[in-house]
C-alpha positions in Angstrom: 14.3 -24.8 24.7 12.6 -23.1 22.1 9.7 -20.8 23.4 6.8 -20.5 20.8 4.2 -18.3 20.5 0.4 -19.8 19.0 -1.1 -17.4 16.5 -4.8 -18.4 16.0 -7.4 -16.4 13.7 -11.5 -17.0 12.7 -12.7 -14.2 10.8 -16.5 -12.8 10.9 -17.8 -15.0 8.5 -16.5 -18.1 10.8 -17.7 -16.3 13.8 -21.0 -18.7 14.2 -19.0 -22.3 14.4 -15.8 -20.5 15.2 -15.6 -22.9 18.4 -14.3 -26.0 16.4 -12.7 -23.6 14.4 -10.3 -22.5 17.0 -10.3 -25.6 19.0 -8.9 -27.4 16.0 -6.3 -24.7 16.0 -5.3 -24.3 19.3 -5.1 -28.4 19.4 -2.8 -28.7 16.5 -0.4 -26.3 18.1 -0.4 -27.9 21.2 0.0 -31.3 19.7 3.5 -29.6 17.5 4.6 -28.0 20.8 4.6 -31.3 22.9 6.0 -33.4 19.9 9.2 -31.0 19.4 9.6 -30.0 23.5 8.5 -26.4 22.8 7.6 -24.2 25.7 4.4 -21.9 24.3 4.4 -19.4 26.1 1.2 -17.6 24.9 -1.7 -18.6 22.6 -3.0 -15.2 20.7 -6.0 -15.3 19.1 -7.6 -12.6 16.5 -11.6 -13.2 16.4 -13.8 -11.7 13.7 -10.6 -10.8 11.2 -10.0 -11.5 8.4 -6.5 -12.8 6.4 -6.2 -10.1 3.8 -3.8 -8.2 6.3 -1.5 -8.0 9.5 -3.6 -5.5 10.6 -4.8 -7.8 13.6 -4.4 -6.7 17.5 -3.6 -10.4 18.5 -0.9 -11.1 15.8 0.7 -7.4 15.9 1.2 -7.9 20.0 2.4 -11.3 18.7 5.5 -9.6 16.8 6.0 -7.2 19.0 6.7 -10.0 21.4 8.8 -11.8 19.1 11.1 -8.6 18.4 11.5 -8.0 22.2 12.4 -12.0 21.9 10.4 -12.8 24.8 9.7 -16.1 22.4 11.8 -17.3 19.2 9.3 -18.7 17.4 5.7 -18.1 15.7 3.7 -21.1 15.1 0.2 -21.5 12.9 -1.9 -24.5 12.2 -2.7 -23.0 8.7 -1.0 -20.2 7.0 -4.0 -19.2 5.8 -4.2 -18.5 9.6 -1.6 -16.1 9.5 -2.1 -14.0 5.9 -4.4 -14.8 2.8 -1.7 -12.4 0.8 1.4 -13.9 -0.2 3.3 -10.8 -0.2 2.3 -10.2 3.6 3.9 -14.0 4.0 6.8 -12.3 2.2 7.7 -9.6 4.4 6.8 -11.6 7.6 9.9 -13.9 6.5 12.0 -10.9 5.8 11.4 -9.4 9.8 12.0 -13.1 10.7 15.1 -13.1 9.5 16.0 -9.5 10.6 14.3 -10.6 14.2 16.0 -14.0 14.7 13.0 -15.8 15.1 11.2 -18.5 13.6 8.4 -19.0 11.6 6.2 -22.3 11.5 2.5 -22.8 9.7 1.7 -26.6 9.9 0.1 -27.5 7.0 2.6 -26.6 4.8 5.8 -27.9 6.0 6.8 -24.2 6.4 9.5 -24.2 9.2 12.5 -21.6 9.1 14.2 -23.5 11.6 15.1 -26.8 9.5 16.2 -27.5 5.9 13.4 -28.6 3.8 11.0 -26.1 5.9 13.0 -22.9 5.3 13.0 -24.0 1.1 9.4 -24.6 1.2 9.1 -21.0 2.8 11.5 -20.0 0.6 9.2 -21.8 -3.0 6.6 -19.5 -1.2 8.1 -16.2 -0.6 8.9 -16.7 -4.5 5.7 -17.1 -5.8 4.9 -13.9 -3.6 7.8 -12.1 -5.2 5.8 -13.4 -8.7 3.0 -12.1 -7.5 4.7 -8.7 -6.8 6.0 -8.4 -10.4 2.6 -9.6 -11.9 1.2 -6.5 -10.3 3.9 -4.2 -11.5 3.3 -5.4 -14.8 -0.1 -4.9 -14.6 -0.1 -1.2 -13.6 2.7 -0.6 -16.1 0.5 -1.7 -18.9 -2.7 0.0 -17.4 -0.9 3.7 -17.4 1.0 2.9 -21.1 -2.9 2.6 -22.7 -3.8 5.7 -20.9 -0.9 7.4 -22.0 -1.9 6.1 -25.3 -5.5 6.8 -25.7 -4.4 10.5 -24.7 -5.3 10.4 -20.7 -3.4 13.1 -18.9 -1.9 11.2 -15.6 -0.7 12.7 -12.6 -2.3 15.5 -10.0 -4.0 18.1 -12.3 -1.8 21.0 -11.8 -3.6 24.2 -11.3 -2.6 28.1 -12.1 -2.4 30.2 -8.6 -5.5 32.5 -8.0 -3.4 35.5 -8.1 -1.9 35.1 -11.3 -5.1 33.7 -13.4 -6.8 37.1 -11.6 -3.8 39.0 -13.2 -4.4 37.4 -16.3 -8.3 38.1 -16.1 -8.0 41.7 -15.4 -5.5 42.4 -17.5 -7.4 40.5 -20.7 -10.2 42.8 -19.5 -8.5 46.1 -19.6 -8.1 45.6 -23.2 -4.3 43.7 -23.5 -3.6 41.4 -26.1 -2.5 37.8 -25.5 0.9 38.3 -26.4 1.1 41.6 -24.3 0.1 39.9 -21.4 2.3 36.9 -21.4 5.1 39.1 -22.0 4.6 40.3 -19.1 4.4 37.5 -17.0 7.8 36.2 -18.8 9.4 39.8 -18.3 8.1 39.3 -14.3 9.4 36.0 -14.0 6.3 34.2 -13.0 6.4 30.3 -13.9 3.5 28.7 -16.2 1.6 26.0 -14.2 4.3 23.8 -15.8 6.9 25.4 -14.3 8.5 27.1 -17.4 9.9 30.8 -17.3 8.6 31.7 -20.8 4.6 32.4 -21.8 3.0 32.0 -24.9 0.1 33.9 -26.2 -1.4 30.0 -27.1 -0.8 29.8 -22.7 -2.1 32.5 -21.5 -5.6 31.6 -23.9 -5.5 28.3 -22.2 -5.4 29.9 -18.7 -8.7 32.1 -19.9 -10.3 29.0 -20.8 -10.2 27.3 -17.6 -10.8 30.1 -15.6 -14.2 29.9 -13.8 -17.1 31.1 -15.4 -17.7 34.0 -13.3 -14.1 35.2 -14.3 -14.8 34.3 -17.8 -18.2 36.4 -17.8 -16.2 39.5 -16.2 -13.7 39.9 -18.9 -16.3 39.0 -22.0 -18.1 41.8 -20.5 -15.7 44.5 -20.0 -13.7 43.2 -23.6 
């Protein structure tokens, strides 16, 4: 005998006429459950949640059930129900089939467990794997026109304390740019790029960006 668990949801917005809501749920379930001789064993229910994630108390206790197989299979009336995001649908499949367990939403003939249920979760899981390359597509194109307009990506990478203070004082005590990144090359220090060689064009840029206060220091003591 298959034992089923009943996944209901009615997010905040439903909260005020969630009664029908859930009755209408819980009753379609029940209705499945006597039709195919299921035993459900628990009816979880996730109140004032919404579908944009798993990120639900009732449905995670749910899977955790499912993974300890005290129940085989996971039933919804709707899979909106169960996820609004067709990549969650996606990976809930994927642990399904990991799990050995089931997955059922009634509305759309989604049912792992027969034939034409497992391709019509199958037709969704691809439009979700669509979905997934849409979006990688979409950030790919997003970061080539910054690259292209000249936008520096990435973590800002910043020169250590220590050696822009080197830098400072020794501007200030009268060496030249040259003089001084010699000396950072000849002491092996690495450029905020991580090179091993420094540039007199560098060791400008590293006055520039210092903090004022630095800045004021060495234009006074120049």
């Amino acid at each position: 005998m298959t034992d089923a668990i009943g996944s209901l949801r009615v997010s905040t917005e439903e909260q005020a006429d969630s009664r029908a809501g859930r009755d209408a749920q819980r009753a379609a379930i029940l209705a499945e459950a006597q039709r195919r001789g299921w035993r459900l064993v628990e009816m979880i229910e996730d109140a004032g949640f919404s579908g944009k994630d798993m990120n639900r108390p009732g449905i995670v206790a749910a899977l955790d059930a499912l993974k300890r197989h005290r129940a085989d299979t996971l039933v919804v009336s709707k899979l909106d129900r169960l996820s609004r995001s067709m990549l969650d649908f996606a990976a809930l499949m994927d642990r399904a089939a990991k799990e050995h367990w089931a997955l059922v939403a009634l509305d759309l003939g989604v049912d792992t467990t027969t034939p034409a249920g497992e391709m019509m979760a199958n037709v969704l899981a691809t439009f979700a794997q669509f979905e997934r390359r849409l979006i990688g597509q979409r950030t790919r194109d997003a970061l080539a026109a910054k690259r292209a307009s000249g936008t520096r990506l990435g973590r800002p990478r910043t020169m250590p304390a220590p050696v822009l203070a080197r830098i400072c004082a020794e501007r200030a005590a009268g060496r030249t740019l040259g003089a001084i990144a010699d000396g950072l090359s000849s002491d092996a220090i690495p450029t905020v790029h991580g090179g091993s060689r420094w540039y007199a064009s560098t060791v400008r840029k590293a006055l520039m960006g210092a903090p004022e206060t630095l800045q004021a220091q060495v234009r006074a003591l120049e």
